[in-house]
N, C-alpha and C positions, 0 to 999 in steps of 0.2 A: 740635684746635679752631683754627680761623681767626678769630681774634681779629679781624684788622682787618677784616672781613666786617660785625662788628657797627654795628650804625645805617646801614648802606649802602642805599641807595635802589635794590632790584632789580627792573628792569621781565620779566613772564616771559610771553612770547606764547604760547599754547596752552595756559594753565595749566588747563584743563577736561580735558588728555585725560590718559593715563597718564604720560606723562616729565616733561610738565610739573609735572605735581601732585608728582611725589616729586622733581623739581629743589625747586619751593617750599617743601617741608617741609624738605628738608637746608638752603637757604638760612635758613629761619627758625629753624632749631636754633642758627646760630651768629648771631643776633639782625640780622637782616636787616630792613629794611622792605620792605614786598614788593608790588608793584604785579600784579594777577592779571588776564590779560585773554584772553578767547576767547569764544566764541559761544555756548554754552550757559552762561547764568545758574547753572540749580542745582547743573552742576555745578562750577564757579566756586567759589559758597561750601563744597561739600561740602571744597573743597582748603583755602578758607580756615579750615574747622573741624579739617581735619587740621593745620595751623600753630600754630593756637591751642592747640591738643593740646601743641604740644611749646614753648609760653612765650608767643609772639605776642599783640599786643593786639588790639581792634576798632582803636584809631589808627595801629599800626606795620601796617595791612594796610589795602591799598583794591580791592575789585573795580569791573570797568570791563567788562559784555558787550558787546562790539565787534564787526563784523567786520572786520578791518585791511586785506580785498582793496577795498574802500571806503574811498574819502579822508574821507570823513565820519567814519567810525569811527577814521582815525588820528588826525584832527585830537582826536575824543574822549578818546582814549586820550592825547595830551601834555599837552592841557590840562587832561583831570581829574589828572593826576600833578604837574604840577605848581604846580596851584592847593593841591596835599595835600599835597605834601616841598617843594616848590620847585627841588628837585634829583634828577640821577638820575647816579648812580656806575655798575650795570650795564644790560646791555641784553644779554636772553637771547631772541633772536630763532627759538623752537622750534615755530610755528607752521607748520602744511606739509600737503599734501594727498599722496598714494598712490593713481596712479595705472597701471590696468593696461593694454595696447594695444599693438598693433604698429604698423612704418610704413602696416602696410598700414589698420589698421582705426579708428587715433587720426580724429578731423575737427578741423577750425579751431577748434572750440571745445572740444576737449579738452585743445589744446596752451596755447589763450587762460587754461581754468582753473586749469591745472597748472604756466604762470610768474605767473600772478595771485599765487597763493597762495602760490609758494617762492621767488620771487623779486623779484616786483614789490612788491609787499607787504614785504617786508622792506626793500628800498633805499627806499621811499617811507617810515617809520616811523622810519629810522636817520639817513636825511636830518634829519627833524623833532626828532631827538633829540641829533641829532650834536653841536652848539653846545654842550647842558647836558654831555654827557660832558665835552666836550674842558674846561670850564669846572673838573669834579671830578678830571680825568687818570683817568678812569673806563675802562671797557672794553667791546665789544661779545663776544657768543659765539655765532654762527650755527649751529644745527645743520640740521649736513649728512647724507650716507650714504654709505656705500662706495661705491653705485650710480653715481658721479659717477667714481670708480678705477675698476671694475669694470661696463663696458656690460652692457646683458642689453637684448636685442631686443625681449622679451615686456614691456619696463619703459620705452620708449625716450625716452619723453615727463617721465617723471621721471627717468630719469637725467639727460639734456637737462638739466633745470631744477637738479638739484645741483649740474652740472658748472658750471653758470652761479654758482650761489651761492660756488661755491668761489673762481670767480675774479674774483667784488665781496670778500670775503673777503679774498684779497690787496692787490686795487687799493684797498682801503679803508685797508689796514693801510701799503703804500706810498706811494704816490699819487709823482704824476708830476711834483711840482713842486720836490721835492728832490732830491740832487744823485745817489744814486744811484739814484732815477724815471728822471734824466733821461739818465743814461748806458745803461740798461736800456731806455730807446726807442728813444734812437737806436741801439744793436747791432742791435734787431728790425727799425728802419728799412733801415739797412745789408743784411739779409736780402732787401730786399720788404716784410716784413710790411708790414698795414693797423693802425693804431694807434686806440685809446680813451684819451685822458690825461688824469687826472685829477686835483685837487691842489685846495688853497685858494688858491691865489696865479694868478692869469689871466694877469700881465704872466710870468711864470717857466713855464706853461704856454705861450703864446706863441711865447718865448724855445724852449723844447724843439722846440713844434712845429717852430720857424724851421732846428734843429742836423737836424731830422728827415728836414725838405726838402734838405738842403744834400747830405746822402747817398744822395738818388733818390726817395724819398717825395713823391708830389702830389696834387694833388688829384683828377685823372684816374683813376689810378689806385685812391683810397683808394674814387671812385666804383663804377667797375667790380666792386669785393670786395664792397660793402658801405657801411657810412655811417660815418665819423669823424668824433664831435660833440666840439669843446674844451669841457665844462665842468667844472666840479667839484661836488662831492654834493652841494653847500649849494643850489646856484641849478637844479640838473637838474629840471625839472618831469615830472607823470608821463605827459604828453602825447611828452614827451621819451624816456622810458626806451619807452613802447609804440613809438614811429617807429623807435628803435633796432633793438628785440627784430623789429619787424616786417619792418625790411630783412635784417639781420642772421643771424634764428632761422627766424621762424616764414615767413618766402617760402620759404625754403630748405627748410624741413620737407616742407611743403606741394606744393612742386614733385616735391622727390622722390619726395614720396606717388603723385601722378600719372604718374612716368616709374616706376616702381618698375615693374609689371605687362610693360610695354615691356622694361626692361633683365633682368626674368627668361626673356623669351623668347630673349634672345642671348646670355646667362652661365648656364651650368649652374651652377657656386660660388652663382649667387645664388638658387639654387632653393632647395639647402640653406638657405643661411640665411632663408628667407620662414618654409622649416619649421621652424623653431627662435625664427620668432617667437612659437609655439604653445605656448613651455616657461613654466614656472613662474617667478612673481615673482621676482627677486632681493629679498631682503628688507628691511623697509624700516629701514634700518639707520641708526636716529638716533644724529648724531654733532653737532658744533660745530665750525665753523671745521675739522672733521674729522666726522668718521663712523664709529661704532658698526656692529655686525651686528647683525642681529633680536636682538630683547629679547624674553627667554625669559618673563618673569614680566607680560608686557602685551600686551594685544592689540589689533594694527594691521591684521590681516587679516578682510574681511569677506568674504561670500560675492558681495557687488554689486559690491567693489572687485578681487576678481580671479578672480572666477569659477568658485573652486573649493570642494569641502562641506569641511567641517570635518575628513574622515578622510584627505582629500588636505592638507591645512594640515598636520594631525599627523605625515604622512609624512613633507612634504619638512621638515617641522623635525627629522627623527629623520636625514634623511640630512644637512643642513647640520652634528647634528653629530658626525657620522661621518666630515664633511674641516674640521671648525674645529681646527688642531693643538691648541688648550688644552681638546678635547673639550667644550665646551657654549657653550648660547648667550651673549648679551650680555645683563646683566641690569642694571635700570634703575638699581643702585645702582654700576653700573661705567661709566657714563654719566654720573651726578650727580657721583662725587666728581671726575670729567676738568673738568667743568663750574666746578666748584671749586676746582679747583687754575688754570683759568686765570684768574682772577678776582681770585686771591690775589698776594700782596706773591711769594710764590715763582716767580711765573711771569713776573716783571716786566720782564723782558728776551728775552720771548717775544710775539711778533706774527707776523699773517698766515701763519698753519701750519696743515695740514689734518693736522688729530691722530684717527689712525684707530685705536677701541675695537671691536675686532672681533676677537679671539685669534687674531691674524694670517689671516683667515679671504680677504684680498684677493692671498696669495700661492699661493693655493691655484688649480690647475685644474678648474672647476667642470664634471663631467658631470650631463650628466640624466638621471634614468631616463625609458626612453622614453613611459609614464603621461605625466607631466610636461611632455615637450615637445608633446604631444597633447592636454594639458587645456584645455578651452577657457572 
């Protein structure tokens, strides 16, 4: 039992689909107040009837149908929470879309909906929420996926978007205005790198950028790569994070979408890999601040999100675990309790870690049967 869990004010994004709903029921077992928000209404309350199931009141529970890729909805989402607790201790940001595609067949608007959803949506939410945390020494838990360690070509566009989560994930948990942010920039400055820094304090931000330039870092340069914005999470607007993702991510997506065709006709290596973008999902392996492998007992696979019938789903789950060393999938209650323990008084000298729940499933060399890399 996690004692100090009780009366804590848990905000849970996605609590309509499968991980959320049994994140919310474990949370409310150990008397959590629990803040439920995702896009489907009924089934919203069916999570909060499973809560109440296990002690929860109508007042220790509030639903909020939102959608959080809309600022409208996030603004919903903090002000009904905290017109209700006034405070919020957790923020379990498990909201996220799965998405299937290669470079070749993604468009602009599938890369647009697929960091909306896993990433722009979560820094726009966490931002708004950040001040009540840090006010309770509270905690954020991102769930991630393997798919962000482990690329898979036939997933590009979600892995893309976890690997992005992973590392707000960290920069959230460092940030660049303390003292070892700021030795950790300047090292990467020293390399070359292009730098993002972030922190609460502007004048110490500043100050970093200033150690950054002193070691060869300019502006020229940070131009050339990319764009480096000085701000920090509190004042970043989402006009902001899209200019970023835009120079940054999605031109670069997008361009190589277009040179892709071209660069196959002068790389035989890259013929291969086009044809391997044709392979099977990597699975969508929810994690926090880390990432889980497929969860055996919920289903994330539809026939619209990856194209494949249900006897193909059951296969490549019979081979995923045939190379998982602990032999089975990731099941939603080996998820919840990770979720839990980071949350808890035992974890409390624990930040910015990408904690992977996958029976070691991301050390493994993944073949495909050749079905799979041909499923379209």
């Amino acid at each position: 039992m996690f004692s100090e869990l009780k009366e804590k004010v848990v905000v849970i994004t996605g609590a309509s689909g499968y991980l959320g709903k049994a994140t919310a029921v474990e949370f409310a077992r150990h008397g959590s107040y629990l803040v439920l928000t995702g896009r489907d209404e009924e089934k919203l309350r069916q999570t909060a009837l499973l809560c109440k199931d296990v002690g929860l009141t109508d007042n220790e529970l509030l639903i909020i149908a939102a959608d959080i890729t809309d600022e409208n909805g996030i603004e919903r989402v903090v002000h009904k929470t905290i017109d209700r607790f006034h405070r919020v201790h957790v923020l379990v940001n498990n909201a996220g879309v799965f998405l299937m595609g290669s470079s070749l067949s993604l468009t602009a608007a599938d890369i647009d909906r697929v960091f909306s959803a896993n990433c722009k949506s979560v820094f726009m939410l966490t931002q708004k929420l950040i001040m009540y945390l840090i006010e309770t020494h509270g905690c954020i838990v991102n769930v991630s996926s393997t798919a962000s360690l482990r690329a898979n070509a036939g997933a590009i566009g979600y892995c893309m978007s976890k690997a992005c989560l992973d590392q707000m994930t960290k920069a959230l948990a460092l940030g660049a205005s303390g003292y070892i942010g700021k030795a950790v920039a300047v090292g990467f400055a020293g390399q070359g790198s292009c730098l993002v820094l972030t922190g609460r304090n502007d004048e110490k931000l500043q100050q970093t950028a200033s150690l950054c330039k002193d070691v060869g870092l300019n502006d020229d340069k940070v131009n050339s790569a990319g764009v480096m914005m000085l701000a920090n999470s509190a004042v970043l607007k989402a006009a902001d994070v899209d200019r970023i993702f835009n120079i940054n991510c999605r031109s670069v997506f997008i361009l190589t979408k277009k040179l892709v065709p071209y660069l196959i006709e002068n790389k035989e290596s890259w013929s291969y890999w086009v044809h391997d973008d044709k392979g099977m999902p990597r699975p969508d392996d929810k994690g926090s601040c880390f990432g889980p492998s497929t969860v055996e007992d919920g289903t994330f696979y539809s026939k619209s999100s990856t194209g494949l019938s249900k006897d193909q789903i059951q296969e490549y789950s019979s081979f995923l675990r045939s190379i998982i060393p602990l032999g089975r999938l990731c099941k939603a209650d080996d998820v919840v309790k990770s979720v839990l323990f980071l949350t808890s008084n035992r974890a409390a000298f624990i930040t910015g870690v990408l904690l992977p729940v996958d029976g070691g499933f991301r050390n493994q060399k993944l073949f495909l049967p050749k079905q799979f890399k041909d499923a379209k």
